[in-house]
N, C-alpha and C positions, 0 to 999 in steps of 0.2 A: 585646626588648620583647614586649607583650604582644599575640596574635594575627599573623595573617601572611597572605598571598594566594596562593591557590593554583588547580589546575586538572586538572577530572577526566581532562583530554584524556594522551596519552603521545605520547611520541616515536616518530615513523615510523619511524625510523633501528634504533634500540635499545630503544625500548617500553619505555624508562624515563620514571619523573616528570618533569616541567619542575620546575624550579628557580628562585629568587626571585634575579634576581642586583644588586636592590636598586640598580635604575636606570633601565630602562627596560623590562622584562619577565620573564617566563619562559622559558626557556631550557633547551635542552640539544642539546647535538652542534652540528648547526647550522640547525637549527630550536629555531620559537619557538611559543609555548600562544597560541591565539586567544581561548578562553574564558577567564572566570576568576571566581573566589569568593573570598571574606572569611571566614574567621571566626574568632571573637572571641567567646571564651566561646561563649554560647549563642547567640549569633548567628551566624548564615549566611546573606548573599546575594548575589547573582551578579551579575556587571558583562559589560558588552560590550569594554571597552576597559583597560586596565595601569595606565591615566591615573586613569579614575574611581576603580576599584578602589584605589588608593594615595591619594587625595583623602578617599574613605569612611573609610580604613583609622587615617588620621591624625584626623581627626575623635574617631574611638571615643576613641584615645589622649588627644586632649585632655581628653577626656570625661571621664574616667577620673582623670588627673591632676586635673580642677579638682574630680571630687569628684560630677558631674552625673548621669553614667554611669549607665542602668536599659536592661536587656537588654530590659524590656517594651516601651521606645519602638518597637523595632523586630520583632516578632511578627506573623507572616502574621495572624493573628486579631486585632490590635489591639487589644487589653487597655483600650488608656489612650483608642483613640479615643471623642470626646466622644458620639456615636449611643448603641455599644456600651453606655456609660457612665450615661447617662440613663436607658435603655429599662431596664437592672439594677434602678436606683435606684428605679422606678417601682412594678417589679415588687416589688420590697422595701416600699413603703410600701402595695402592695394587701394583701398578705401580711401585716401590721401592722394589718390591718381598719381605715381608715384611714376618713373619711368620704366619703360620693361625692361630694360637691363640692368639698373639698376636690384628689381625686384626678383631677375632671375640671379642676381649673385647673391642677395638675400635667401632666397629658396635653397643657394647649393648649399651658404655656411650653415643651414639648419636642417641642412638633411646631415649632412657629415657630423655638429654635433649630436643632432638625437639619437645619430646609430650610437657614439661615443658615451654620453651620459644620459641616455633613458627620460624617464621620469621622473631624472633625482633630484630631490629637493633641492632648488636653485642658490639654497644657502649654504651646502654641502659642498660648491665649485668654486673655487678660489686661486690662486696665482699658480698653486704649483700644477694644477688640470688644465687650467690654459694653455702654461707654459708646456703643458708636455703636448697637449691639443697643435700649437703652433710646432711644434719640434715632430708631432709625426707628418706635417704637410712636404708635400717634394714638390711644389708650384717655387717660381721665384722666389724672391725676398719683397717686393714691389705688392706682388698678391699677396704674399704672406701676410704682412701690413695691413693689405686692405681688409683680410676677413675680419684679423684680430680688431681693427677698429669699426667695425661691424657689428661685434661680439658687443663692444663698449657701449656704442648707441642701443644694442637692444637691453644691457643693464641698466644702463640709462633710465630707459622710458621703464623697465619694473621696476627700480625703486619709489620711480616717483607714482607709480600704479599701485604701489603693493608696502612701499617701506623697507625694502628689503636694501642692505649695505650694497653697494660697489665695492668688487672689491679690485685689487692691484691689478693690473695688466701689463702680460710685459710687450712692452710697446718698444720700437726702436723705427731709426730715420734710416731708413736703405740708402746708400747713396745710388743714383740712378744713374745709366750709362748715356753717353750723347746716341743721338740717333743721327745717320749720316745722311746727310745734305748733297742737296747738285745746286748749280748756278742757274741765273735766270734763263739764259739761254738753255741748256738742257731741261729746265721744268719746263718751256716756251714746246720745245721735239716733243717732250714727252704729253702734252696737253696736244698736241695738233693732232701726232698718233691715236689718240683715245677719238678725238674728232673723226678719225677716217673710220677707224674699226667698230665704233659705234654708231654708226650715221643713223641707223634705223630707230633709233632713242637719242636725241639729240640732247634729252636734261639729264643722261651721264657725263656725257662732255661738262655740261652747264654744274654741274654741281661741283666737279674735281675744279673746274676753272674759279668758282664761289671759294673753294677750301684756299686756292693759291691767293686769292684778292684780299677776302677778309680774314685775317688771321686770328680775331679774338672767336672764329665759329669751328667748333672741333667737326666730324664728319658725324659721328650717333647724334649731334643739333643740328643740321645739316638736313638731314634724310628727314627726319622729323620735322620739317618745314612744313607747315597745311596752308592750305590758299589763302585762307582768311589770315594769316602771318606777313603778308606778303602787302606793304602799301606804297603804290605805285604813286599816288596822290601827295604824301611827304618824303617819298624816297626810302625808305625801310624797309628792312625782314625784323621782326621781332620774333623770340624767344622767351617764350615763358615759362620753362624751365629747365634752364642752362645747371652744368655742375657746380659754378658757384654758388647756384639757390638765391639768386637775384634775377629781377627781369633783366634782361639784355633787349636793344635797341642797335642795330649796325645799319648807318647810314648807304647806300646804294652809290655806287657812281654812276653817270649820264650813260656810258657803253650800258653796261647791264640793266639799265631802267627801259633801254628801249629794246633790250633782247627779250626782256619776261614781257614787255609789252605785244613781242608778236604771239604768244602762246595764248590758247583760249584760255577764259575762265570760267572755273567751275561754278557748279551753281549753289554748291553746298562751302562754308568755309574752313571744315573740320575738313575736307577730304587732303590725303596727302598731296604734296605739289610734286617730287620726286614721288614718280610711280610707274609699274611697269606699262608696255603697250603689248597689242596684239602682237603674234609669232616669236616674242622674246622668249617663250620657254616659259613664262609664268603668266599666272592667270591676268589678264588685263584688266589695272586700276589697279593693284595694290602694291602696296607703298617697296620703295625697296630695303632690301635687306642689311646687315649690317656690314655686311663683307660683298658686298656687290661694287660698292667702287671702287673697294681696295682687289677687288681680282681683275677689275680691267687697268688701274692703275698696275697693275704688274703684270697682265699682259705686253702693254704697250713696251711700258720698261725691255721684257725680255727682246720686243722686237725690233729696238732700237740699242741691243745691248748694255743696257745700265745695271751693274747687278747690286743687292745690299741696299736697295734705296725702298722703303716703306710708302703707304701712303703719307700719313703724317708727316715724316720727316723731309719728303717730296714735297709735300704743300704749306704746310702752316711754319713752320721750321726752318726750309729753306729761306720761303719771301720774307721771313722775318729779318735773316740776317741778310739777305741780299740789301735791304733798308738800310741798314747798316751807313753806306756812304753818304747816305743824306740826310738825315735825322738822328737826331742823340737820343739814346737808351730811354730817357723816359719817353721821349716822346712812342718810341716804338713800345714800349710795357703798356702805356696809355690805350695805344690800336692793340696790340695783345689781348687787352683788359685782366692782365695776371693780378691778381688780389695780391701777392708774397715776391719779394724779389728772388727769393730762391727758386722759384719756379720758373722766373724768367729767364735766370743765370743759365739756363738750359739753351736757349737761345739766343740768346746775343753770345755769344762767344767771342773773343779776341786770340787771334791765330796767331803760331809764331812770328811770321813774317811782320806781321800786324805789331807784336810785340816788338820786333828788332826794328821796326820801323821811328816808333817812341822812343826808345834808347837814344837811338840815333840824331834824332828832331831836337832831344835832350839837349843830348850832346856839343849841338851844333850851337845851341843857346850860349856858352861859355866862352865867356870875351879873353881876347887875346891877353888883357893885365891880370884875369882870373889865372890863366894857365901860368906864366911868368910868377906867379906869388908862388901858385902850388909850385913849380920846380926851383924856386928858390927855398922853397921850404924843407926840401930836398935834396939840397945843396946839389941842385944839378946843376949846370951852368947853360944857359940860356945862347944858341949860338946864332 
């Protein structure tokens, strides 16, 4: 069969090899090997005792026979350990110019599992370590979601690097809450506010006004706008790496073609177009942060008393359904650019009023010989 156990040591006697005499040790003359080694293809490692060494040995063999058999499980460097195995992955998705927030929730789900499962062999982690993985997190259900499918993508990309199974995941659809909305009029207060309180940076204003106009551009696309994105010549901002993972293309209106027309242009096109200036508190030129519009957006908010209203649901959210009155649902999903109607359903909403309003409309549909049948069908008498 295949592989066998052996030992560097020799015989005191005659200073020949010991010999497997396939029972209880090594052997020769009449002395026996104290040490002893395995190997097995590419494998080799060392035992203290005959015992273990024949326990390893048969293993392999099973191994092998059911067909399971990978020489990497057992490599001083750990190949397939799960540490090993993430930290790659990571490193592959920076390398991929990946987004940074994207790559820092990447960085957190693989610090939290390598504190959790070490170096253990990535074959060893299966539905019920996930499942308990996802059951010690206390983030929402929304994040929850995200890391476990996180988790997926990066077994993903090792099996197809390595062979190794996927295995189950427990996966579930959060249902997710509305986020609450104001009318045009109040986004209008709340966009003129942000204009006073930030006069001295006028592309904060400009950007939250950009999130209220184009609604298929979330605010992390948004900030990440660079000059050379920006074409004044066909009317566009482009994005080329939106969350769907498609280029995006958003057409300009005439107002804002000739607003970015007053601002200089840089002379580099990677430089950010949203960036700080001198005396804001940060260094001048660089780009802003991810929470810098959503804190003057909630500035303004408090100082105009609106309370419970987000950036998001203040901009992209609101204008959605304010559209409402004038265009039908696809066409507003189309300006969304939502890839899933469920994602849209978030958006267009149909209020009660709105609802008793169609009842109603119904209702009024129903000709006077319709009603006359129904109550004769009822033997009501018709007066």
């Amino acid at each position: 069969m295949k592989g066998g156990i052996y030992s560097d040591e020799r015989c005191p006697s005659c200073g020949d090899k010991f010999v497997d005499n396939h029972r209880d040790g090594l052997v020769c003359c009449r002395h026996r090997a104290t040490k002893f080694s395995v190997r097995f293809g590419k494998v080799h490692q060392r035992f203290k005792s005959y015992d273990a060494a024949c326990r390893f040995l048969t293993g392999l063999r099973f191994k092998t026979d059911e067909g399971s058999f990978d020489d990497k499980d057992y490599r001083k460097d750990k190949p397939l350990g799960f540490s090993n195995l993430i930290e790659k992955w990571i490193e592959r998705k920076k390398a991929a110019d990946r987004k940074h927030g994207y790559i820092k929730i990447l960085e957190l789900v693989a610090r939290m599992t390598s504190e959790r499962w070490g170096n253990r062999n990535i074959r060893e982690i299966g539905y019920a370590e996930l499942e308990d993985f996802k059951f010690s997190l206390t983030c929402g259900a929304k994040t929850k979601e995200n890391y476990i499918r996180a988790l997926r993508a990066f077994w993903s990309w090792a099996s197809d690097t390595t062979g190794i199974p996927i295995p189950k995941f427990p996966l579930d659809t959060p249902e997710l809450g509305y986020r609450k909305t104001v009318d045009k009029e109040t986004q209008t207060a709340i966009l003129e506010e942000i204009r006073r309180i930030s006069s001295y940076n006028p592309k904060i204003w400009l950007a939250i006004k950009f999130l209220c106009t184009y609604i298929s551009v979330r605010p992390g696309e948004m900030i990440s706008l660079e000059e050379g994105n920006i074409d004044l010549g066909n009317g566009y901002l482009y994005f080329p790496h939106p969350k769907e993972k498609r280029f995006k293309s958003v057409p300009l209106i005439q107002e804002d073609m000739e607003i970015l027309g007053q601002f200089p242009k840089a002379i580099k096109p990677d430089i950010p177009f949203f960036r700080h200036v001198k005396g804001s508190g940060f260094k001048e030129g660089t780009p802003f942060g991810q929470h810098v519009l959503y804190n003057w957006w909630k500035r303004a908010c408090a100082n105009l008393g609106v309370e419970g209203v987000d950036l998001y649901g203040g901009t992209r959210h609101s204008s959605a359904r304010a559209l409402r009155t004038r265009f039908s649902p696809e066409q507003i999903k189309r300006a969304t650019m939502h890839s899933t109607s469920k994602a849209f359903e978030r958006y267009f909403r149909v209020e009660s009023d709105e609802v008793r309003s169609i009842y109603e409309s119904g209702n009024a549909l129903v000709t006077k010989k319709a009603s006359l049948k129904t109550a004769n069908l009822l033997n009501i008498k018709d007066k």
